[in-house]
N, C-alpha and C positions, 0 to 999 in steps of 0.2 A: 362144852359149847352146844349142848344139844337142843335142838329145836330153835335156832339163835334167832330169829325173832318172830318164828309165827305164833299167833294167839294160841295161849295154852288150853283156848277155848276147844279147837277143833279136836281135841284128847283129850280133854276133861270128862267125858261123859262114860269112854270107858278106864281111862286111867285114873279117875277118882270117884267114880260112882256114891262109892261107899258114903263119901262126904258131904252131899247131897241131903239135906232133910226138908223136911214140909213138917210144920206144925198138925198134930193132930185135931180132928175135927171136931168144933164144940158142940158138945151136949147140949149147950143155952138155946133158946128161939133163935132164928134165923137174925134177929136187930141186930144181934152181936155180928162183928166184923172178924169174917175169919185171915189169920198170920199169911202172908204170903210165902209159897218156896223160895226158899236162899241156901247161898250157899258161905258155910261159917269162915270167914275171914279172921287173921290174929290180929289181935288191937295192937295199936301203934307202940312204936319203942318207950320205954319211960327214959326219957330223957333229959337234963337239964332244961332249962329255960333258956328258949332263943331269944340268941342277940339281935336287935335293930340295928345297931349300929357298931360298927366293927373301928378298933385300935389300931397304930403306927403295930404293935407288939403282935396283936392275934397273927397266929402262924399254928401250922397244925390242922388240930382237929376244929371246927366250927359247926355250932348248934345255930341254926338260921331258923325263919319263922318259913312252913309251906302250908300249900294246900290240897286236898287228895278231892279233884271233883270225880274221878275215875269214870267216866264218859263224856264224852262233848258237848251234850245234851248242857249239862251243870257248865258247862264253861261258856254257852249261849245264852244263858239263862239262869241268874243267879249266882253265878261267881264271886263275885266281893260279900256275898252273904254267907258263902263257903266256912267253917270252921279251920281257922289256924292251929297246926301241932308243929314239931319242932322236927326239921329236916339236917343233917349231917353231910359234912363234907369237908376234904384235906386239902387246905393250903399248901401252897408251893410256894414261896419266896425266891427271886432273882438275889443272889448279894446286892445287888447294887441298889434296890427296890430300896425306899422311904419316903417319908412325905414329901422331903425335897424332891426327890427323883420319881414320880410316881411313873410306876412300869404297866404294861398291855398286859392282859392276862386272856387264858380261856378256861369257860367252863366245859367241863371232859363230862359228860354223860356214856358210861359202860353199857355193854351190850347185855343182850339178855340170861345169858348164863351169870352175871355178874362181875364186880373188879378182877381181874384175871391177873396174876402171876405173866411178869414181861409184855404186859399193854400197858392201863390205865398211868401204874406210878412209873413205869419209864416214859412217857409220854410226858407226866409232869416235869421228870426231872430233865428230859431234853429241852422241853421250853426254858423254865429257868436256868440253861445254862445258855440260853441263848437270849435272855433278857428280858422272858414272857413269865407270870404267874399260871400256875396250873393249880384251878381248883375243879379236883374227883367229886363230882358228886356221887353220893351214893341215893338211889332211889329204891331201894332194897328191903335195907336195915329198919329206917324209919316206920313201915309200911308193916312191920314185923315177919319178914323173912328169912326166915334163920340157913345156916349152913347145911343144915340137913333137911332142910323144904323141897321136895319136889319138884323136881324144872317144872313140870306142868302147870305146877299152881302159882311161881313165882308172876308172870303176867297176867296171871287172875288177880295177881293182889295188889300188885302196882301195874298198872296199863300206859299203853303209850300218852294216854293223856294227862296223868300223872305226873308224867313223864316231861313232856311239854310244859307243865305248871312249875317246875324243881328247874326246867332250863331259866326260866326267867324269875322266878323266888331269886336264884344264883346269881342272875345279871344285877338284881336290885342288891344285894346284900353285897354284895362285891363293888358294888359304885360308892359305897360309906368306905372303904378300908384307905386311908390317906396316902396307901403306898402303891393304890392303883389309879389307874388314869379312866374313869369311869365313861368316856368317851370312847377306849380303843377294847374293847371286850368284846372277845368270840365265843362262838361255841363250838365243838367240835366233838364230834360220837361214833361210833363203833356199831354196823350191823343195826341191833332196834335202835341204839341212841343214836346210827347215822341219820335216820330216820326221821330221829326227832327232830335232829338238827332241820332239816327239811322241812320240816310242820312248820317252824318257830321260825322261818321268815314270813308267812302268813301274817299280813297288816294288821289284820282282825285281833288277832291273836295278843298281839303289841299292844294294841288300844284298851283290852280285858286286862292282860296282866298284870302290863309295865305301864301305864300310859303316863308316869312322870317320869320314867326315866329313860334316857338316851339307847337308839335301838342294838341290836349286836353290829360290830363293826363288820363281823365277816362271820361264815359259816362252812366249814370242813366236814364234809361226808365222806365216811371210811366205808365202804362196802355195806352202804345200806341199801337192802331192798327199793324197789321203787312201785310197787303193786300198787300203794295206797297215798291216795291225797289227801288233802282236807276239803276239797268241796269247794276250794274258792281260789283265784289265782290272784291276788294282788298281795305284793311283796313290799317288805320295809325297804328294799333299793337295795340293800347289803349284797356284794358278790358271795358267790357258793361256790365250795370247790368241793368235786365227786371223785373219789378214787373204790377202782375195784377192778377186778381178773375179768379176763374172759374165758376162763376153766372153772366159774362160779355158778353152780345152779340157781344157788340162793338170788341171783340178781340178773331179771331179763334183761339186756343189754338192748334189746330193739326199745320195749317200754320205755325204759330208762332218759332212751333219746327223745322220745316223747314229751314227757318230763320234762328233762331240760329245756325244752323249744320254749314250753309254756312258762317257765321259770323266767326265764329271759325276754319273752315276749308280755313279762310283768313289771319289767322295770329295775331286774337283779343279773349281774352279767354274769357269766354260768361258763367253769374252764373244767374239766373232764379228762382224767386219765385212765386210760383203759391199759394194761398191764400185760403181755400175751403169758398164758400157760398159769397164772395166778390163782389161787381158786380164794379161799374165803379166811379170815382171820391167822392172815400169815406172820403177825409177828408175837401168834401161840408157839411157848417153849416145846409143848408136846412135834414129835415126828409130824410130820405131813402125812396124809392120808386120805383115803374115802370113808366119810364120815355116816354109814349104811343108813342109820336109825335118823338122822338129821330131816327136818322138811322143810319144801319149801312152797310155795304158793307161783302156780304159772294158770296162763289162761283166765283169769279173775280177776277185775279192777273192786276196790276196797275205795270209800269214802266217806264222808259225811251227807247227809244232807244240809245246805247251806243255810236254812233256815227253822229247823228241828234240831237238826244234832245227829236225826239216826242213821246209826251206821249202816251205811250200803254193803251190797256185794251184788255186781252187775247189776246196779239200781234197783235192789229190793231189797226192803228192809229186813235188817236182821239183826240188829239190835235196839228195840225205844222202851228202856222204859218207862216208869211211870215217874212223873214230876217228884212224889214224896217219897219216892223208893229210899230205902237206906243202901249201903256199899255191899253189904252180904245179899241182896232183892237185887243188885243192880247185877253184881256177879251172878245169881242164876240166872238172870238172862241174856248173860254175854255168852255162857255154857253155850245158849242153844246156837250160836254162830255154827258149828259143825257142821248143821243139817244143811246150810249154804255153800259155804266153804269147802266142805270136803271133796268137789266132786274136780277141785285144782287142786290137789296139795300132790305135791311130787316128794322123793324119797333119796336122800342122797344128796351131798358135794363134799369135796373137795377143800379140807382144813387140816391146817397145820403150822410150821416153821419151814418160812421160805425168805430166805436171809435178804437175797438179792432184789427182791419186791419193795422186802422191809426198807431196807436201803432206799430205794427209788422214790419210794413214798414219804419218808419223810423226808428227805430232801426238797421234795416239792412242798410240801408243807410249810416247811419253813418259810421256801421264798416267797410263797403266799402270802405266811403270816406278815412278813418283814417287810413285803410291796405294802399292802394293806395298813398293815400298823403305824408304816414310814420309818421304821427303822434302817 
């Protein structure tokens, strides 16, 4: 779980230095255009050919079509021009689920450590026993992030905007499968993907993505951060439901309220449980503990600019790149985030297995999903 979702940017520069190059400088006359520093990204997974359009049968594994604009910038400004590669993610079937019976699903977006062992696929499998579809995205794999990748560079290589584009890729490819009801789909994420879940009621957002298809029915935020907005408050209407400790550094609770006020005063009703003594991804198999090396971001508000894309930190820019940048160009200048950012990143909370939270929390979940869904 480490570093669970601050930018691997603010570590990047001495935890990967190494990896860092600049093109050497040309010998030719000046005409010549010299390479810009990047920082080398792994090319995407080779994977089957995505499906458009999904089966009564497909269950499993599923190869969908995504798009990787990896800053906000690309999702203001040229998105549908975006190149499509093939994104991954595990179907959950209800028994009962078929065309005749089409069931509510959600898309599960994992946190930034990735699918974890007693989250992600028990999460899917509690919903399909309770008559929901669970489909895991993975935003990881695709993106080429292997098992033995560096936490640090893992959100250098897939970013939360990525991240946001794989939440609604999912919505669209999930509205084709005839054994779901393409009206009743949520989303629902963990730490950076509570996060996202967050971004991805942003109207805007809806209109770039998805704009033929119907918006998330509802949105479940598991102990996501609230540091960072998108720059804009108008919401697709969808309720949000926030769950998280108050023994959690990772997540300012005053902020948080903040947050919500604006959330709700967008047109999205907004229900909030705060947990006492809870600290941060409690339904990890691992012991509970203080997690030393973890950080997390206080004192710092993080946004877009609403008409640029570039990323804020206490409204200065700290990340624009350039219009033709490529993803390795785009990545060394998310690096330079640190020189902003560092002067809030705190050190330490509180993660672990904490049974009786787990408990709590999905129960609430549920009655969420089930008010909401009308089951």
């Amino acid at each position: 779980m480490k570093l669970t979702y601050l930018f691997g940017a603010i570590f990047l520069l001495s935890a990967c230095g190494q990896a860092i190059t600049e093109a050497p400088k040309s010998e030719e006359p000046a005409v010549q255009k010299q390479a810009r520093p990047s920082l080398p990204l792994p090319p995407f997974a080779d994977y089957p050919a995505p499906k458009t359009q999904l089966q009564a049968s497909d269950v499993g594994n599923v190869y969908f079509p995504i798009k990787s604009p990896y800053d906000f910038s690309r999702v203001l400004s040229g998105y549908d021009e975006l190149p499509t590669h093939t994104g991954k993610a595990t179907l959950v079937l209800p028994e009962s689920a078929s065309a005749e019976n089409p069931v509510p699903a959600m898309v599960i977006l994992h946190g930034s450590g990735g699918i974890k062992e007693g989250r992600e696929p028990d999460y899917a499998k509690l919903f399909a026993d309770n008559g929901i579809a669970g489909f895991i995205v993975d935003y990881y794999e695709p993106r080429g992030v292997k098992p033995d990748t560096v936490y640090q560079m893992k959100t250098m290589i897939a970013t939360e905007v990525d991240v946001m584009s794989d939440a609604y890729s999912a919505l669209k490819i999930l509205g084709t499968h005839p054994a779901i009801d393409a009206t009743r789909i949520g989303v629902t994420g963990y730490s950076y993907g509570g996060m996202a879940t967050r971004y991805v009621l942003d109207d805007r957002l809806k209109k770039i993505m998805a704009p033929n298809a119907p918006p998330f029915a509802l949105h479940i935020d598991v102990y996501g951060p609230c540091h960072q907005t998108t720059g804009h408050k108008g919401t697709t209407g969808a309720p949000y439901l926030a769950l998280h400790g108050d023994n959690d550094n990772s997540v300012d609770p005053a902020l948080c309220q903040t947050v919500y006020k604006d959330i709700e005063a967008s047109g999205s009703s907004v229900e909030n449980h705060v947990f006492p003594g809870a600290g941060h991804a409690w339904e990890n198999v691992s012991p509970r503990k203080v997690f030393e090396e973890g950080s997390f971001v206080r004192g710092c508000s993080f946004t877009w600019d609403p008409k640029t894309g570039a990323f804020l930190v206490d409204g200065e820019a700290g990340f624009q790149p350039e219009p033709d940048m490529t993803r390795p160009e785009r990545a060394m200048v998310r690096a330079g985030l640190g020189k902003l950012a560092g002067k809030c990143v705190g050190q330490g909370y509180l993660v672990g297995s904490d049974s009786e939270t787990d408990k709590k929390s999905k129960a609430i979940q549920l009655e969420f999903m089930k008010k909401h869904f009308g089951l």
